[in-house]
C-alpha positions as CSV (number, residue, x, y, z in Angstrom):
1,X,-15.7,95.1,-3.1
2,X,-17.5,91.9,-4.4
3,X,-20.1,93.2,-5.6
4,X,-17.9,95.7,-7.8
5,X,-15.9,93.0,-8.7
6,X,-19.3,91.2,-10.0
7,X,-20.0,94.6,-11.7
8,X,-16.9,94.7,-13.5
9,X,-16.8,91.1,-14.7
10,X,-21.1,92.1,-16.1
11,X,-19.8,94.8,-17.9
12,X,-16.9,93.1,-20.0
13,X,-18.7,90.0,-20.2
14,X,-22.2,92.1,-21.7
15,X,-19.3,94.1,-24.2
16,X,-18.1,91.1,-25.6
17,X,-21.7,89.1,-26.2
18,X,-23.9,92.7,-27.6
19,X,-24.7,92.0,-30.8
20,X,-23.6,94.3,-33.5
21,X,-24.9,95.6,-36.6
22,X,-22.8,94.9,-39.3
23,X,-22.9,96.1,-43.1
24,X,-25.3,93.8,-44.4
25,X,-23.7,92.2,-47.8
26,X,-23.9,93.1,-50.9
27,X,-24.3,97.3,-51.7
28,X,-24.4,99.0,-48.9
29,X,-22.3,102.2,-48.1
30,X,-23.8,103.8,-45.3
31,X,-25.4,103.6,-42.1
32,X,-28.2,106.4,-41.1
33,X,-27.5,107.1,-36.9
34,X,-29.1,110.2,-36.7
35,X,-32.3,112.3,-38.6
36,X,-34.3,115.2,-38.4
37,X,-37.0,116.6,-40.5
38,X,-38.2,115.4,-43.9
39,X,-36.3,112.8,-45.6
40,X,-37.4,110.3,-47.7
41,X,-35.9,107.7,-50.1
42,X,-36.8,108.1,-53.6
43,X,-37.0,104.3,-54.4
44,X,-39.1,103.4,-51.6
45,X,-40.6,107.2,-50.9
46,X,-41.1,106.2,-47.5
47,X,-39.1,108.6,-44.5
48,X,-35.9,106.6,-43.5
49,X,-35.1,106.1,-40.7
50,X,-32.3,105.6,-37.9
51,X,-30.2,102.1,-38.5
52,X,-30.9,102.0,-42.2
53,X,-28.5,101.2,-45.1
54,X,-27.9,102.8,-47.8
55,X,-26.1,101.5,-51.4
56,X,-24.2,103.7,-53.7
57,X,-27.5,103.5,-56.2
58,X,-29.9,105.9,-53.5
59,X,-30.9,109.2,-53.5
60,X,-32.5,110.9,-50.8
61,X,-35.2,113.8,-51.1
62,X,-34.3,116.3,-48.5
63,X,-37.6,118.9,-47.3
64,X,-37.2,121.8,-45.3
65,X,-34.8,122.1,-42.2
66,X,-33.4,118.6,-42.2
67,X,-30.0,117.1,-40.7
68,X,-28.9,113.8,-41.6
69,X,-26.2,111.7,-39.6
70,X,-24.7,108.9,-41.7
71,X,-21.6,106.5,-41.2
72,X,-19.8,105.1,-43.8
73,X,-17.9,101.4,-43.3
74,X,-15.1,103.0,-42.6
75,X,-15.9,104.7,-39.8
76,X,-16.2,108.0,-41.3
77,X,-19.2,110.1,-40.1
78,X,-20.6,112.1,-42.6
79,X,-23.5,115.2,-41.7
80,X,-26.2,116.4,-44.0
81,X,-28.2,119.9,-43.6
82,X,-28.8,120.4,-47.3
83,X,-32.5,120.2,-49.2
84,X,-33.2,118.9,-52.5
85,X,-32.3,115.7,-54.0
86,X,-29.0,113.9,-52.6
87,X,-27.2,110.8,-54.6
88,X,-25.4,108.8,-52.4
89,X,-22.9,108.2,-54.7
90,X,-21.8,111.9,-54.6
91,X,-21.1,111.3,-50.7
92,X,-18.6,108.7,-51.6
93,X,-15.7,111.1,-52.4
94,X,-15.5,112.2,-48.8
95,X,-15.2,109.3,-47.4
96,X,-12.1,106.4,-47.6
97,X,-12.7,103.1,-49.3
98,X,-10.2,101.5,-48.0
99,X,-11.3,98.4,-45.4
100,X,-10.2,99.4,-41.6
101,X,-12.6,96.9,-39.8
102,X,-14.6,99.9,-38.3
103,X,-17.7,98.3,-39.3
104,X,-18.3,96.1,-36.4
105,X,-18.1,100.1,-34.3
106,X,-20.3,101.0,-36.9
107,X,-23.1,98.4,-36.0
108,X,-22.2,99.2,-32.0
109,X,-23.4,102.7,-32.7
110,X,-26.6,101.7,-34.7
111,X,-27.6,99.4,-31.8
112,X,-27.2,102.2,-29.6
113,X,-28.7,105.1,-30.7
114,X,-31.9,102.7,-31.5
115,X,-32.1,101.8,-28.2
116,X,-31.7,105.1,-26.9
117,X,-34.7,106.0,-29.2
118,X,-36.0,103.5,-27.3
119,X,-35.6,104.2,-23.6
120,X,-35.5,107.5,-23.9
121,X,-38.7,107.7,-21.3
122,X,-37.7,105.2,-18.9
123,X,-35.7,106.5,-15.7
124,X,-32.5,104.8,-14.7
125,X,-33.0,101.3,-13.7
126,X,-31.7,102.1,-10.2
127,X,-34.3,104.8,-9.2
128,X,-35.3,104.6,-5.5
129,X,-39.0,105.1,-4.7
130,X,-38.2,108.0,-2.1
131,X,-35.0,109.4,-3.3
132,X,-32.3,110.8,-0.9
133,X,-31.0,114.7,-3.1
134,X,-28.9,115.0,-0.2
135,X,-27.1,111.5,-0.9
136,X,-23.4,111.3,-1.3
137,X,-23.5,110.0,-4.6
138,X,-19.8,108.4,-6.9
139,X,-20.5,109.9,-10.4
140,X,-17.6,109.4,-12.3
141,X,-15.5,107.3,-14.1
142,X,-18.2,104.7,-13.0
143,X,-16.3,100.9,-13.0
144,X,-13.8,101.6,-15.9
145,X,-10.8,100.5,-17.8
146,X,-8.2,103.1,-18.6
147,X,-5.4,104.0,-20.9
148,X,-4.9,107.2,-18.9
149,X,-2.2,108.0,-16.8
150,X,-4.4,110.9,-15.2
151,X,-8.3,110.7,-14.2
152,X,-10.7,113.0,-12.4
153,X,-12.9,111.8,-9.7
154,X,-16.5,113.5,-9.3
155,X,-19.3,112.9,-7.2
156,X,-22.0,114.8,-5.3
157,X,-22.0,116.0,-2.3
158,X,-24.4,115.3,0.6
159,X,-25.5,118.3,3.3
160,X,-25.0,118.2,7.1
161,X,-26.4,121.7,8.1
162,X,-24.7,125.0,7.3
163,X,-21.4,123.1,7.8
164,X,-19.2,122.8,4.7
165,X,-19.0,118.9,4.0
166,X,-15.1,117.0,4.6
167,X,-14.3,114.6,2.4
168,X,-12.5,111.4,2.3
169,X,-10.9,110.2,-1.1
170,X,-9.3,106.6,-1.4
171,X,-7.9,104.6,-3.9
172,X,-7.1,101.3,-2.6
173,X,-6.1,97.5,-4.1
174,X,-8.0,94.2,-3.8
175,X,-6.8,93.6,-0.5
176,X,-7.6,97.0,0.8
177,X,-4.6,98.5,1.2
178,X,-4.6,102.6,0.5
179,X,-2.6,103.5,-2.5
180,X,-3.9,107.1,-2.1
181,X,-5.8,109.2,0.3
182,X,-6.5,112.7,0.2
183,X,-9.2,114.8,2.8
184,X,-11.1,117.6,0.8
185,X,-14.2,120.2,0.5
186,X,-14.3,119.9,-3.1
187,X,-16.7,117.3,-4.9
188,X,-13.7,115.9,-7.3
189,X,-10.1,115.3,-7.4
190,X,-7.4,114.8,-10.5
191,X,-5.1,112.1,-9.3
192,X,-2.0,111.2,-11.1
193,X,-2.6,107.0,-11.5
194,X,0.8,106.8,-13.5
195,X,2.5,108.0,-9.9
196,X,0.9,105.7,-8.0
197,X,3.1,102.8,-9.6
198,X,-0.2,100.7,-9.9
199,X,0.2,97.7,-11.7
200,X,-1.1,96.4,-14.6
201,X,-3.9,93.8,-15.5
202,X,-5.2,94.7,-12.2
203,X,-8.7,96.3,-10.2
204,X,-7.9,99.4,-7.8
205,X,-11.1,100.8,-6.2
206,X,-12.6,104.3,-5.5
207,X,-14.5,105.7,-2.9
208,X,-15.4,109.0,-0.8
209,X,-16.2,109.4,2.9
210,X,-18.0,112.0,4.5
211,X,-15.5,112.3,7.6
212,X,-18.0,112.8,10.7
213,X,-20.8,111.2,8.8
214,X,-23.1,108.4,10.5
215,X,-23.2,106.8,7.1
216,X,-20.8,104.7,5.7
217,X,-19.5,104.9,2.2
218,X,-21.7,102.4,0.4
219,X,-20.1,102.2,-2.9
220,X,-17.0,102.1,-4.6
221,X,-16.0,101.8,-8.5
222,X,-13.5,100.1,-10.0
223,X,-10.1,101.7,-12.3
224,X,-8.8,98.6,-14.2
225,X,-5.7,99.2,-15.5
226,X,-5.1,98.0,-18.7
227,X,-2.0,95.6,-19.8
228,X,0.8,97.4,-22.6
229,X,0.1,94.9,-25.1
230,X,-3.8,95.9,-24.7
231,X,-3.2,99.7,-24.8
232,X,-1.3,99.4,-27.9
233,X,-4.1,97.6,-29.6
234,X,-6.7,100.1,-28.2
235,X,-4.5,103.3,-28.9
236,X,-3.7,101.6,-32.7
237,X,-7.8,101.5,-33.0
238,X,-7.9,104.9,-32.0
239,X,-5.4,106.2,-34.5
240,X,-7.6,104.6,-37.2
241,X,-10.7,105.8,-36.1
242,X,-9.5,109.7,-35.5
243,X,-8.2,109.7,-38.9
244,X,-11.1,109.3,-40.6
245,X,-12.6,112.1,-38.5
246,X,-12.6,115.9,-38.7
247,X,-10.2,118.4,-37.5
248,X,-13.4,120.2,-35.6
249,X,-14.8,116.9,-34.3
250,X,-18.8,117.4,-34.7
251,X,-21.5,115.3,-32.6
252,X,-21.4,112.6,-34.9
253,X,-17.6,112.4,-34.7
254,X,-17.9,112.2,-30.5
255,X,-20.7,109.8,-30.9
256,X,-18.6,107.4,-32.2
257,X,-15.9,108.2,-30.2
258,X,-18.2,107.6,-27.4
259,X,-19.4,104.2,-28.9
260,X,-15.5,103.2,-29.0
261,X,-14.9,103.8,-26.0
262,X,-17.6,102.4,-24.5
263,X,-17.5,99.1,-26.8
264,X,-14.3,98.8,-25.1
265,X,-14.6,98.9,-21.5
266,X,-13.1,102.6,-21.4
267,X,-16.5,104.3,-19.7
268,X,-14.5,107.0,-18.3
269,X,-13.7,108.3,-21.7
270,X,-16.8,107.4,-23.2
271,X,-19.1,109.5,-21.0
272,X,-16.8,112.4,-21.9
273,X,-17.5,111.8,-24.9
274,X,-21.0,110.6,-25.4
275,X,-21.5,114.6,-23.1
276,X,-19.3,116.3,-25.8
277,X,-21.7,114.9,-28.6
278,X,-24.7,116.4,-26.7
279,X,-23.9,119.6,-26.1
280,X,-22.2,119.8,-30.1
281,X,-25.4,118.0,-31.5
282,X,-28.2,120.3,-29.8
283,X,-30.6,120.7,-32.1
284,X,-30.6,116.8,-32.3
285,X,-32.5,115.1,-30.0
286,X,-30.8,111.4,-30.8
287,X,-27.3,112.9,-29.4
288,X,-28.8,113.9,-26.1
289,X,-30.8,110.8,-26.0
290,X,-27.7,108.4,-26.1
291,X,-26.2,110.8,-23.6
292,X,-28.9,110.0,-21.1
293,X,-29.3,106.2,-22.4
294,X,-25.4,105.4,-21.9
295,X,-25.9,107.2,-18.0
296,X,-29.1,105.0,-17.9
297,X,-26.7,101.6,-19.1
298,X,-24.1,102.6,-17.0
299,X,-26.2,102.7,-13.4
300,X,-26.2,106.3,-12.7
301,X,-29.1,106.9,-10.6
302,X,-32.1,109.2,-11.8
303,X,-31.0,112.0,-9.5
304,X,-27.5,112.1,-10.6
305,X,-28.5,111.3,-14.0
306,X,-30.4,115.1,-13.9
307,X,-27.7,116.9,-12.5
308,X,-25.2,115.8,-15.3
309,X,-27.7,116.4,-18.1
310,X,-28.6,119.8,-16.7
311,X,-24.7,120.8,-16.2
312,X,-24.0,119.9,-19.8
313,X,-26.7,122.3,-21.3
């Protein structure tokens, strides 16, 4: 339990000191997150590239099969498949002018899909040199806050033989006392939290058992339940964000869903999310990429981190 509790407290603590990427000052409009093909700026006529900016006064030369994710500053995600010459300026009609303070999410999601370019050949920090397949592994939510009143618990399931596993699900408080308890075959559960009467501001803690295992649960992740006056705010965010978004959400719509979410200590939701932008964005490697990377931030495993990218294709 301590050492989720230290978990926990590195997670909010590294949320609140990542640096974001912020509209530089002065012109610019939008924010490139994702590209594919040829694209090149005419005043520079170099290619551009992810994290860029770009002022009302650009145009873009489009070659061939191309796709092209931007963001504008107020959250609005805009995607390009188009060839020939593109003036920025054009773009602006879809998007809002108005000032919603999305552009600190905006720099969140630059930073992260730069640094899923980045590590997207390195294997999860918490790889074993001889790995265990037939581990029983916790896979989701990982240690999480939540503004839901109902979750679902996965994880993956170890082999004993031709015998069909049992398992043991608990949710218990700080001081170890079961809240709920449930013996199962499956590998998840959907458990009610609002029926529980859990309070608020508070840490209950997840695990599973193998019953008749000589292993012990090692693990356990952590539901943090969120104060009212906290879900308001986050749920008021929300509201802002999903207006400025489609009514058919595409990838870049998730991925900055996922980015909210996950800027906000609500990992549960965000690796919904960041999946949903995946298997949407396909043909675009950066939205799998920031899949894998926020598994990778998050401590999933290597092993795990395969099965979930394989289910989702």
């Amino acid at each position: 339990m301590t050492n989720t509790r230290k978990s926990l407290a590195a997670m909010l603590l590294a949320l609140l000191i990542v640096p974001t990427l912020a509209f530089a000052q002065g012109d610019e409009v939008f924010k490139i997150i994702a590209c594919k093909g040829t694209i090149t700026l005419e005043r520079t006529k170099k290619s551009v590239a992810v994290g860029a900016g770009l002022t009302s006064t650009d145009q873009l030369r489009m070659v061939g099969p191309v796709y092209l994710g931007l963001v504008h500053k107020s959250g609005k995600a805009l995607e390009l498949r188009q060839e020939g010459i593109v003036p920025v300026k054009d773009l602006l009609g879809k998007v809002s002018s108005k000032s919603n303070g999305m552009d600190k999410l905006v720099g969140f999601v630059v930073q992260s899909v730069k640094g899923a370019e980045e590590g997207k050949n390195i294997k999860s920090a918490s790889v074993e040199m001889s790995l265990n397949v037939n581990k029983l592994r916790l896979v989701s939510p990982r240690t999480t806050k939540t503004i839901d009143d109902e979750m679902t618990f996965t994880w993956s399931g170890s082999v004993d033989g031709n015998k069909a596993p049992q398992y043991l699900f608990t949710i218990t408080d700080a001081s170890q006392n079961v809240r709920f308890k449930r013996e199962l075959t499956e590998t998840q559960v959907t458990v009610n939290l609002k029926s529980l009467g859990l309070e608020k501001d508070r840490c209950y803690y997840w695990s599973v058992t193998q019953v008749g295992a000589n292993a012990p649960t090692v693990e356990s992740y952590c539901i943090y339940m969120v104060n009212d006056a906290e879900m308001a705010s986050l749920n008021g965010q929300l509201k802002t964000l999903r207006d400025e978004q489609n009514a058919q959400p595409t990838a870049l719509d998730k991925l900055m869903l996922a980015s909210f979410y996950e800027q906000n200590g609500l990992t549960y939701r965000a690796m919904s999310a960041y999946k949903d932008a995946s298997t949407i964005g396909g043909d675009v490697e950066i939205f799998s990429d920031s899949y894998r990377e926020f598994l990778r931030r998050t401590g999933v495993d290597y092993e795990t981190m395969k099965m979930l990218v394989k289910e989702q294709k």
